[in-house]
N, C-alpha and C positions, 0 to 999 in steps of 0.2 A: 338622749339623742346626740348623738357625734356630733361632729362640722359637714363630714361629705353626705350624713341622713338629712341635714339639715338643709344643705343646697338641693338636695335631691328634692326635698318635701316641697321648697321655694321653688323651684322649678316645673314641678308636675302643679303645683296650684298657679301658677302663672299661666301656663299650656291650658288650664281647664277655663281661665277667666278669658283669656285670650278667644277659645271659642264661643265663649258663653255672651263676650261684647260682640263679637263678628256674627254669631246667629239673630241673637238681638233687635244689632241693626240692621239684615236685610227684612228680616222678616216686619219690623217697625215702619217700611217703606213700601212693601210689596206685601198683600197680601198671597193665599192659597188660590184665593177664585182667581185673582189681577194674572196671575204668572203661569196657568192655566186656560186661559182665556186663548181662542185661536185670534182673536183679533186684535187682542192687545203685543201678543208676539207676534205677529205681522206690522204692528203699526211700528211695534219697536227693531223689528228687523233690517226696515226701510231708513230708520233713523241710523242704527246703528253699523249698519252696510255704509251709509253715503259718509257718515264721520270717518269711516274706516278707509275708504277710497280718499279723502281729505287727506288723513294725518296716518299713513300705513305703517311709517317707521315706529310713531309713538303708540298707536293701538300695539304694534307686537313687541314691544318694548312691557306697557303697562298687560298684558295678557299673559309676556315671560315672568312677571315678577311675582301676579297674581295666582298663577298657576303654580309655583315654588311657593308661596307661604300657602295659598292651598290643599297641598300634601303634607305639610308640618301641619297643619292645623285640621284640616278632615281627613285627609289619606284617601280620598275615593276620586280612580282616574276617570271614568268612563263619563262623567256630566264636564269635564276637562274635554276629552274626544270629541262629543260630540259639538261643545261652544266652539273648539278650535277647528273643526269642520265650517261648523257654520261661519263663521267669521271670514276665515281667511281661505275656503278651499282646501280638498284633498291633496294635493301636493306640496304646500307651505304649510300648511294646519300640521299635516305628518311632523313636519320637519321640526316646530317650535311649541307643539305639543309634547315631541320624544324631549327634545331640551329641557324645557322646564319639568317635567317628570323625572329625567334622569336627576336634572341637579336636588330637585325637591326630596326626590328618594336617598338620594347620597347623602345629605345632610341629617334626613331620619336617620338611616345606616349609621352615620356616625355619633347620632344621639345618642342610638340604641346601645351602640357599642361599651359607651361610657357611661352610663346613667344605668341600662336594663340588662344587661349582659347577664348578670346571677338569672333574672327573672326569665328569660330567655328560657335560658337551658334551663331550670327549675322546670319552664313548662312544657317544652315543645323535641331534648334532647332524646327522649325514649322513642316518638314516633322518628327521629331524621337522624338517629346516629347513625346510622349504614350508608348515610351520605358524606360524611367525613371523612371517611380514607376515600372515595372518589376524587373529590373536589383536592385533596392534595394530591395527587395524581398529573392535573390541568384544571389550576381553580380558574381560570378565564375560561376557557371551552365547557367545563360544567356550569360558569355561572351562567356563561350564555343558553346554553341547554337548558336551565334553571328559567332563566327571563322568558328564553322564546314558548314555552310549554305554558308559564302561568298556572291558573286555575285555584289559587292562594288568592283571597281577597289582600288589594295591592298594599294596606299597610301595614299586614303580620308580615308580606312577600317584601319588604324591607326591610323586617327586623330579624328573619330568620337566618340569613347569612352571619349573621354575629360569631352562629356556633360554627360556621367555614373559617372564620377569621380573615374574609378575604380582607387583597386589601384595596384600599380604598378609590384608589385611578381605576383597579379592576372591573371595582363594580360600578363606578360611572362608566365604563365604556361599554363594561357587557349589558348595562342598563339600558342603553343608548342604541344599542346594536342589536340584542337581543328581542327587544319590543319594538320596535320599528313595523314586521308584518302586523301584527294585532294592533297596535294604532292605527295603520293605516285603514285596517276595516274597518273600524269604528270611527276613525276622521270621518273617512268617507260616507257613511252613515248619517254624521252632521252635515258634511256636505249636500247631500241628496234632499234632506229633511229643509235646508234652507232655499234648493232650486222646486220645492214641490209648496215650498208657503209661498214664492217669491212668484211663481205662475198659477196662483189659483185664491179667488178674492175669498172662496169659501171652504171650511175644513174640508178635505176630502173623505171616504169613506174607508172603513178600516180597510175593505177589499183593494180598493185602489188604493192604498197607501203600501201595503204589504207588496203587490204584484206590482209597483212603479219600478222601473230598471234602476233607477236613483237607490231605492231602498234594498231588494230583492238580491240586486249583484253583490251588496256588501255582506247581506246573510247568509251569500251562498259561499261568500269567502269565509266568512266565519267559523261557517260547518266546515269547511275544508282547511281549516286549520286547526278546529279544534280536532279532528282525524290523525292527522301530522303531526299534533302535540302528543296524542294516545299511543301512534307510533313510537316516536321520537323517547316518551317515559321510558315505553316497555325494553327500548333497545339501550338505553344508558344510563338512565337512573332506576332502573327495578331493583329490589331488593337481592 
């Protein structure tokens, strides 16, 4: 084994201890039933609403930083969407949700770049090389066509730009710029889900949860973007 096998093998076993201490200890603190529970996420809602109205700068401070090792460490945005919903509102939640996903994603990006790049194209080159002479064409307006479409669970959809070679401001800003509509759905979504615990002492029924304007508008935005994105493939990334 080389020297750069060597840092690689230290490193992907650091990445795995890394989550293996962070699942550990939430789950060591919270169980399944506790974090489950409609009334223990009301009790703590109330808690963590009114710290949040206290200390706003520090909550989205500690929420940016958490949301960036978040994506290094599990890659999955949508339990992000909808805390930053609930937390801070649809329209800040948007704003400091797209942030720390962008930068979280970028620094994957640039992990991938340097550590997984053989692995990469070893495995994913054969399904997306028709996308490579696109993306050098206008790598920013494909990456953004790339971001805004989705539909790539979010952290292979950071690693696969590798084989574009974009580079790296690009894909912070088309990250940034591009996922902006689809967070906002799903912010919103958290949003809705925190004014529908915050006016009702008791869980609501699936029916009225589903039909709340709270919840329903964001689904209907959803569908209507995932349409836009089916458009949008078939006009500039098809084969």
């Amino acid at each position: 084994m080389n020297n750069e096998q060597k840092i690689k093998f230290f490193l992907g076993a650091s990445y795995l201890l890394i989550i293996s201490i962070f699942l550990w200890f939430f789950f060591s603190n919270f169980t399944i039933d506790e974090i489950s529970s409609y009334q223990f996420i009301k009790y703590n809602r109330d808690k963590l609403i009114d710290f949040k109205n206290s200390n706003f700068l520090l909550v989205g401070f500690i929420f940016l930083i958490s949301t960036i090792f978040w994506i290094l460490l599990l890659g999955f945005a949508s339990p992000v969407c909808l805390l930053g919903g609930f937390i801070f509102g649809k329209w800040f939640g948007t704003i400091i949700v797209a942030l720390g996903l962008s930068i979280g994603a970028t620094l994957v990006y640039i992990i991938a770049n340097f550590f997984f790049k053989e692995f990469v194209e070893e495995k994913f080159s054969k399904k997306f090389n028709y996308l490579i002479e696109k993306f050098k064409k206008n790598e920013f307006i494909y990456f953004l066509i790339y971001r805004f479409i989705g539909g790539i669970p979010f952290f292979i959809s950071n690693m696969l730009p590798t084989l574009f070679n974009i580079k790296t401001n690009i894909f912070f800003l088309g990250s940034l710029l591009g996922m902006i509509p689809q967070l906002f759905v799903w912010v919103s979504l958290g949003s809705g889900l925190e004014k529908i615990i915050n006016n009702n002492l008791e869980p609501p029924t699936l029916i009225q949860l589903i039909f709340s304007s709270e919840i329903i508008i964001p689904i209907l935005g959803f569908l209507l973007l995932l349409i836009l994105g089916i458009i949008v493939k078939n006009l500039y990334l098809k084969k």
